[in-house]
Every structure is written in C-alpha cells, then in structure tokens.
FIKOL-441170 format. One record per residue (C-alpha): residue in three letters; z negated, y negated, x. Coordinates in steps of 0.5 Angstrom, whole numbers, plus 500, padded with zeros to 3 digits. Each point is the difference from the previous one (the first is absolute). Example, Ala and Ser with C-alpha at 12.3 -4.5 7.8 and 13.67 -1.06 7.14 Angstrom:
ALA484509525SER502493502
This chain:
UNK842475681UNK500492499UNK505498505UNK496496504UNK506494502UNK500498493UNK492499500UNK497494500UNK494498504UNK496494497UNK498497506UNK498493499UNK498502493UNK494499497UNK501501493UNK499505496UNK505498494UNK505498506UNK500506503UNK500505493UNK506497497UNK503499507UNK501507501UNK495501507UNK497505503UNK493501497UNK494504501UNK497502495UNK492497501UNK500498491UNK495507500UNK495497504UNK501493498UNK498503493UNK495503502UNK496494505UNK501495493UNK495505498UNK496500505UNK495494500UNK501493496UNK501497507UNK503503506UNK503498508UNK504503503UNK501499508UNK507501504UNK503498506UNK506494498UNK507504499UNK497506496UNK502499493UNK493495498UNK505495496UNK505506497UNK493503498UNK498494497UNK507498496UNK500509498UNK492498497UNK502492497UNK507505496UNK495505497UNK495495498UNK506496497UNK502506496UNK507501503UNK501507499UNK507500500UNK499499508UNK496506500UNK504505497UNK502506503UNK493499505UNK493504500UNK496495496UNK505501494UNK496508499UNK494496500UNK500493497UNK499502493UNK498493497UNK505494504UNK497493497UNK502493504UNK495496503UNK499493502UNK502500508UNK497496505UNK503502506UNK499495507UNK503501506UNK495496505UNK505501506UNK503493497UNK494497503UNK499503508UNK501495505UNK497494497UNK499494503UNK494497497UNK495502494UNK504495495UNK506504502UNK497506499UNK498497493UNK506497498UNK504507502UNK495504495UNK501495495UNK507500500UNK499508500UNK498500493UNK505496497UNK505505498UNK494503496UNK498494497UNK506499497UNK498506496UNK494498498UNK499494500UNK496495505UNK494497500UNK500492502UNK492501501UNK502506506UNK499496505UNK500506507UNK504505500UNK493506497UNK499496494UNK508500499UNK500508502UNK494501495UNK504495495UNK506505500UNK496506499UNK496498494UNK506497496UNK505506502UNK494504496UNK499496494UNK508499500UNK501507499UNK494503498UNK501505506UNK497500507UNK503498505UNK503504507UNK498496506UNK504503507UNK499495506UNK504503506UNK499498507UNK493496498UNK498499507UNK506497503UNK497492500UNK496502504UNK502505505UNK502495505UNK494495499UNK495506502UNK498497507UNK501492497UNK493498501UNK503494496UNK504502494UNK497507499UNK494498496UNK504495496UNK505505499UNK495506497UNK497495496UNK506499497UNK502507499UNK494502496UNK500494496UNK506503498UNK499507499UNK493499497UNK503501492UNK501506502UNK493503500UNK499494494UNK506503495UNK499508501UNK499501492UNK508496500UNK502505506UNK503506499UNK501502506UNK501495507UNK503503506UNK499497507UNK504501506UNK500498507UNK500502507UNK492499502UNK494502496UNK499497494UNK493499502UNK502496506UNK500493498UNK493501495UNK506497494UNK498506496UNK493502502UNK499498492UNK504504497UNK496506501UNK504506496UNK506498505UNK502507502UNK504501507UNK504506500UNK503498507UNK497506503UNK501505494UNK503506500UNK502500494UNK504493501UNK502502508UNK507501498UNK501494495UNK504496505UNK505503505UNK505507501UNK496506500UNK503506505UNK501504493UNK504494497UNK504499506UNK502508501UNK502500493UNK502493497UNK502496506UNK504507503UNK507498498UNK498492504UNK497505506UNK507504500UNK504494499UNK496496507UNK501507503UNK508500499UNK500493503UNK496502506UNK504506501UNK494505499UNK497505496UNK496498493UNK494503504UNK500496506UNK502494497UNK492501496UNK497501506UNK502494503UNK498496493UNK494504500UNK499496507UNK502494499UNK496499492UNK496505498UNK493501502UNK495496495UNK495502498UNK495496494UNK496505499UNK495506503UNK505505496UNK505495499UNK508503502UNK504498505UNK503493498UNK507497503UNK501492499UNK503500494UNK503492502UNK503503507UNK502507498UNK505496494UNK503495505UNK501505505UNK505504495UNK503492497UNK501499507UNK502507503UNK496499506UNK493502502UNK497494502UNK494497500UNK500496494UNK492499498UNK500494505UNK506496499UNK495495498UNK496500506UNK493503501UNK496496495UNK496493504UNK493502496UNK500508503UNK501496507UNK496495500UNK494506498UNK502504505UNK499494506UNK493498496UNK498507501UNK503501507UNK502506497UNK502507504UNK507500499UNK500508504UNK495504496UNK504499494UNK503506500UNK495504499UNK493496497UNK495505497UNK495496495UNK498500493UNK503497493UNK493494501UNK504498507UNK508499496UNK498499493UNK495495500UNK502492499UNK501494505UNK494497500UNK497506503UNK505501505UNK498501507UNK507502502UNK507500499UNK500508497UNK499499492UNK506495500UNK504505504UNK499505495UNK500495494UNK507497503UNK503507502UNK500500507UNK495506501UNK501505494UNK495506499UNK502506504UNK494505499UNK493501495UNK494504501UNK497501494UNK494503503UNK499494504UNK504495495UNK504497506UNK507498502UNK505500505UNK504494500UNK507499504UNK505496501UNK505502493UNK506502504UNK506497504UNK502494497UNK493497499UNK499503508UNK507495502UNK498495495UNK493500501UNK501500508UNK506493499UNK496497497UNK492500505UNK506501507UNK499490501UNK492502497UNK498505505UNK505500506UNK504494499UNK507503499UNK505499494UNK502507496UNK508498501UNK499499507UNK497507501UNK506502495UNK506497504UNK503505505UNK493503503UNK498503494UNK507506500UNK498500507UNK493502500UNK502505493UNK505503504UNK497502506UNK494503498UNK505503495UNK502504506UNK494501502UNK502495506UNK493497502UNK503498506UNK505495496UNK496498495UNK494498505UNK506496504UNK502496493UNK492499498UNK500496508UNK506497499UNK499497493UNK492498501UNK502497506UNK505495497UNK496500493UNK501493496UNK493498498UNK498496494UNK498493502UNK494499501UNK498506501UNK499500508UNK493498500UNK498506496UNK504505505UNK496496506UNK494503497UNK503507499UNK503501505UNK495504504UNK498505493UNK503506500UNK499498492UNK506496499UNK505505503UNK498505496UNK501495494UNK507499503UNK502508501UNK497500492UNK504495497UNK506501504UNK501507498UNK497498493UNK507496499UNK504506503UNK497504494UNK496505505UNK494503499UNK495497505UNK493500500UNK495497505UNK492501502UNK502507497UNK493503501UNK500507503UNK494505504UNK502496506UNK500493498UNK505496496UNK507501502UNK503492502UNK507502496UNK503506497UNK507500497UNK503505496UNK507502500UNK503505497UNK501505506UNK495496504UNK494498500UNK498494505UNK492500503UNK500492503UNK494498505UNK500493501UNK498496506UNK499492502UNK494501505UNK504506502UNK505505504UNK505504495UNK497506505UNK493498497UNK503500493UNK503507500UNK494503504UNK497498494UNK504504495UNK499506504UNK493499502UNK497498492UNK505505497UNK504495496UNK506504499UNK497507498UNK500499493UNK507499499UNK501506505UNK501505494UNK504495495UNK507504502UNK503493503UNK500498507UNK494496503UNK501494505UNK495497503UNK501492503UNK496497504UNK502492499UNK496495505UNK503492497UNK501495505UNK495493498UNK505495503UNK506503497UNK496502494UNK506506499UNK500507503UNK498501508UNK500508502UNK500506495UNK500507501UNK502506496UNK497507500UNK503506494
C-alpha cells in the first residue's frame, strides 16, 4: 500500500498535464472520457462548481492534443489504438462572469481568443467576438487539414449573476449567442465540442440552434464522470482514509463513515452510484481535518438571489418528490427555485422509481447542510453563521449530545434572547414575529449549522409535525406555539400521535412543547415529556 503521508492531493489543481508529471492523486475516469468523444459530435455536460468540470476539460484538451505520454499507465491506453493530434480550442468562459456592461463582456471574450489567434492567425475584418470565434475555427481546420476539438468550460458563467437584471440580461444573452453561434455553422470542422456549466444548456436559448447538442448530465453511463465513487474511495483513497483516521485517533471504518457523512451522497443520475465531492474530500486530506470546504467561497449570489425571487421553502428540502421535467428543465421555464438547487448541488438524487419515473431529492450531505443553512441563516432570520457558531453552537452540541433537553432548550433562549440581527432586518421580524413559520426556520437553520438532521412540516397521519431533530440516541418531536401554551403544544403531540412513528426506531423519543415569547422573540415556557 501507498503510504498516504508522501501523497499528493491536487487541490487547486485543474490541470491534467499539471497533475500527471506532478505526481497527484488520479482517479482514473480516461475509459469513460474515451467513450463520451464517441458518443455524439457535441456533448454538455452539467455539474455543480468544485466537481472536477475543469480537470475533465484539460484531460479532454490532453487527449485531443495527442499527449499520450501523460496517458500512460491509464485505461484509455487499452482503448485508443489510433492517437492523432487535433487543432484545440479550449475557452474557459469563468474570465468573463461578473461583468459590468456588455462592452465589457465583449472586450473580455475578445481578449479570450488572443492566446489562440496567436496559432492561427487574426483577422482585421472579425469585428465581434462570434465572427473572431468562427474565424478561429475555420482556419485552425485549413491549417492543419484536421477538425478541430472545441471544449468551452463553465459556458454559463456571464450570465448567472445577471439572471434577474431585467437591464443587462437581454444584452448579455444576445451577446453570448452571438458568440456561440459558429458552433452550429462550422460542425463539418468540429471534431468533437464539449460544454460545460452548472445550469441546463438550453436555459439561456444560446444553443437552441445546435440541434445534435446531447446532454449526458442525467446519463447513467456518465453519473460518475466527475467526482469519487464509494468503490474508488473503499479502494483508491483507502491508505488517505487510514492516515485521516490515525490523526483523528479512530478506526479506518469509523473515519469512512464520518467522510461518508460529510461529502458523500450525490447522485447524477436514476442509477447513478453514491458520489463524494471530489473538491472537499481532497482538501480534507491536504489539510487533515474535516471541514466543510465547499463553501469557502461563499453560497454563490445567483442561487440566493432565485431563492428570494421564487419565496422558496427552505424546510421542504429535505425531502422533495418530483419528476426529472421539475429540476431538469431550463431557467426561463423556472417557476421555482428547485432546477437551480439540483443544477448547483445543493439537493442531489436520493431515490428513483422507474415505474413511475420520479425522484426523490434532498439536500447531499452534512457539508452542504451547514454550508447551504450559513449562507440562507441573514436571508431567511437574520442571523449571521459565525454568530451561530461562536460559543452556542458547542453548547447546544453538547447538550442535546447528552441527551440534556433541559439544557439545550436553556441555551436556545438565552442565545435568541441576545441575537445580533443583521441590520435592516427588524421590519422583517416586525412582520414575522407572530408566525409560527419563522421560528420553525430559525430551529432548521440553527440545527443546519450544527450538522444536526432537522427536519420541519414533517407529514405524518396526525398532521405535520412542526420540528423533528434526529440525534444519534435520541430523536426530539417539536411542537411549536406563538398563539399558544407549551401545555397546548405537548397535548398536540399526543393527541395527533406526533410521536408514534419513532416509537420503534430503537432510540429514545422526546417530546417538546415550545410556546415563543412575540416580544422577546426568544423561548417563553417549554415542557418535556419521554
């Protein structure tokens, strides 16, 4: 076995030259990338941001390259019999996101193109940035005699936070057909285009021309052509998992079940394998410590932004039954926020009935969870994460650990009792504070960020059950009460049977009756019953 010290992980790292001659870990995906170049003349593929789209793209940019000393000793070598170096245009559209105006989205596609011109030459007469794309393409084939490979990664990226700029989206879109539009003209030059984003290509009506555009985002074939099966991670990753599992001195079995939590549980596909985060799992390793990686940079604005547009339900997430036409349809058909969830990987697939062709999706896993609940806590009640973190979070942790109600519900009025809101946000709370609603988002996102399984509205034969928290000895049945006694809240559970369905789980069952205080906005009186 590899000793898992000396391993180098490639975080950061999006280069497939890079990578190979640095020496860092590789899963091997060169079988199925083989096998999707054959697959049809034009193919999108979509991913959330951090899975490996880039690396995918220079692996692809490599091998139409004809670089087949960076291939050696992988599974493509059984199956490419016939290497023959391509022209490569490879456009990595994230340079142009976050753009002020159209001429500088223009500008910005322009200078994009240089580096290639450079190879092809440039004509004085391509005055946009399509007809200098299209140029490209027409002479990088006469030059060499050879079709050329074309792989645009993260193709959406100019237009993702510009999704509700009633201003700058139509200009922007024009913009971006103009563009993309040689690729329907030139396919006789085109060997084989490859697109990547995070939403739909359709979305956006930019390659509504192209009409042999095939998208294998939901294939099953391709479900595990980004990202860490739990095959490759028992197997390949096994010697990083024992050397994670020293540091935190545990057994190999328990630290995989801990990652398994923290970064498994996407699935791409009806038949799709568990995928882990292939961005988180690897830092996790570089850096020895289980965190929540994935949202160093923040959840993204355009995510936040769709959520507020649509007034989305932040509690049903959890568990959303629906059919492939609800989350893999294109923005301007949206009548939510769920295809962008899915399309951005905060709810994954959990289940599919082919009978039925429906799915179940949830939230992927605890780092999402935490991440996910940060990023929406000054959104949807005002909070700030680090303020939920800091000091209370280990509190509340413990408590409930020990099976200490009594305690945790002492630290949850003392901490929504002296709660720092965000500015701006006391008119909301003026409108709120006499719905049951806002403190059952402020239970869900607080025990988000503590990486507790909460759910909220959970449907039972009785009704739907206010709060349920899942700990590993104990599950906790919430009713909660603002025109109301705790009294009335308890007598609730019993009487509508809240609590039967965990009754032969194994684990011990609390009920909670909370009656909040509208002037304090924080706990009044609480009672317990086992």
């Amino acid at each position: 076995m590899e000793i898992a010290a000396r391993r180098r992980y490639p975080v950061g790292i999006q280069t497939f030259e890079r990578l190979r001659k640095g020496g860092y870990v590789y899963i091997d995906k060169t079988d199925l990338v083989w096998e999707m170049t054959r697959e049809s003349p034009f193919v999108f593929l979509s991913r959330p941001r951090r899975f490996g789209k880039s690396l995918l793209s220079s692996t692809l940019h490599s091998y139409f390259d004809g670089r087949r000393d960076l291939f050696d000793g992988l599974k493509i070598m059984e199956l490419e019999k016939d290497w023959k170096q391509y022209p490569v245009i490879h456009l990595d559209a994230s340079c142009a996101k976050n753009k002020p105006s159209s001429e500088e989205l223009q500008r910005v596609l322009s200078l994009m193109l240089e580096p290639i011109e450079e190879l092809y030459g440039k004509n004085e007469n391509e005055k946009t940035p399509g007809e200098q794309f299209l140029g490209l393409i027409r002479r990088a084939y006469q030059k060499t005699g050879r079709q050329v490979a074309v792989i645009i990664d993260e193709y959406d990226a100019p237009l993702l936070d510009v999704l509700h700029e009633e201003a700058m989206l139509p200009e922007f879109r024009r913009i971006m057909q103009e563009f993309y539009q040689p690729l329907k003209s030139s396919e006789p030059m085109i060997r084989f285009c490859f697109i990547t984003g995070i939403t739909k290509f359709s979305q956006l009506s930019i390659f509504s021309t192209i009409n042999n555009l095939t998208n294998i985002s939901l294939d099953d074939k391709y479900a595990a052509i980004c990202g860490i099966t739990e095959q490759e991670f028992a197997t390949d990753m096994a010697p990083d998992v024992a050397m994670l599992a020293e540091e935190y001195g545990c057994a190999p079995e328990e630290m995989h079940a801990k990652l398994k939590l923290q970064y498994d549980g996407y699935r791409f596909s009806g038949r799709s394998p568990d995928i882990y985060n292939p961005f988180s799992l690897l830092k996790c390793f570089n850096q020895r410590k289980i965190n929540n990686y994935w949202f160093e940079s923040g959840t993204p604005t355009f995510l936040i932004r769709q959520m507020e547009h649509f007034g989305a339900d932040i509690m049903g997430l959890e568990h959303i039954e629906t059919v492939s036409s609800a989350f893999d349809r294109p923005t301007e058909a949206m009548e939510n926020a769920l295809p962008l969830l899915y399309q951005s990987g905060y709810l994954t697939i959990k289940e599919y009935d082919r009978e039925t062709d429906s799915y179940v999706l949830s939230i992927s896993n605890n780092e999402v969870r935490v991440g996910f609940a940060e990023g929406l806590l000054p959104v949807y009640v005002g909070l700030q994460g680090s303020n939920v973190q800091a000091g209370f979070a280990m509190k509340l942790w413990r408590a409930l650990k020990k099976g200490d109600i009594d305690l945790a519900m002492s630290e949850m009025k003392a901490y929504l009792a002296g709660i720092p809101y965000v500015e701006g946000f006391k008119k909301k709370l003026a409108e709120v504070r006499n719905y049951e609603g806002f403190y059952e988002y402020t239970f869900y996102l607080i025990f988000s960020m503590l990486n507790v399984y909460a759910r909220t509205q959970v449907k039972c034969a009785g009704g739907e059950i206010d709060v349920v928290v899942e700990m590993p000895d104990a599950t906790y049945v919430f009713e909660l009460k603002v025109n109301g006694t705790a009294q009335e809240a308890l007598d609730q559970i019993d009487r509508k049977g809240y609590a039967t369905p965990y009754l032969t789980e194994g684990r011990k069952v609390v009920k909670v009756g909370v009656q909040f205080d509208r002037d304090t906005m924080t706990v009044g009186k609480y009672i317990i019953a086992a």
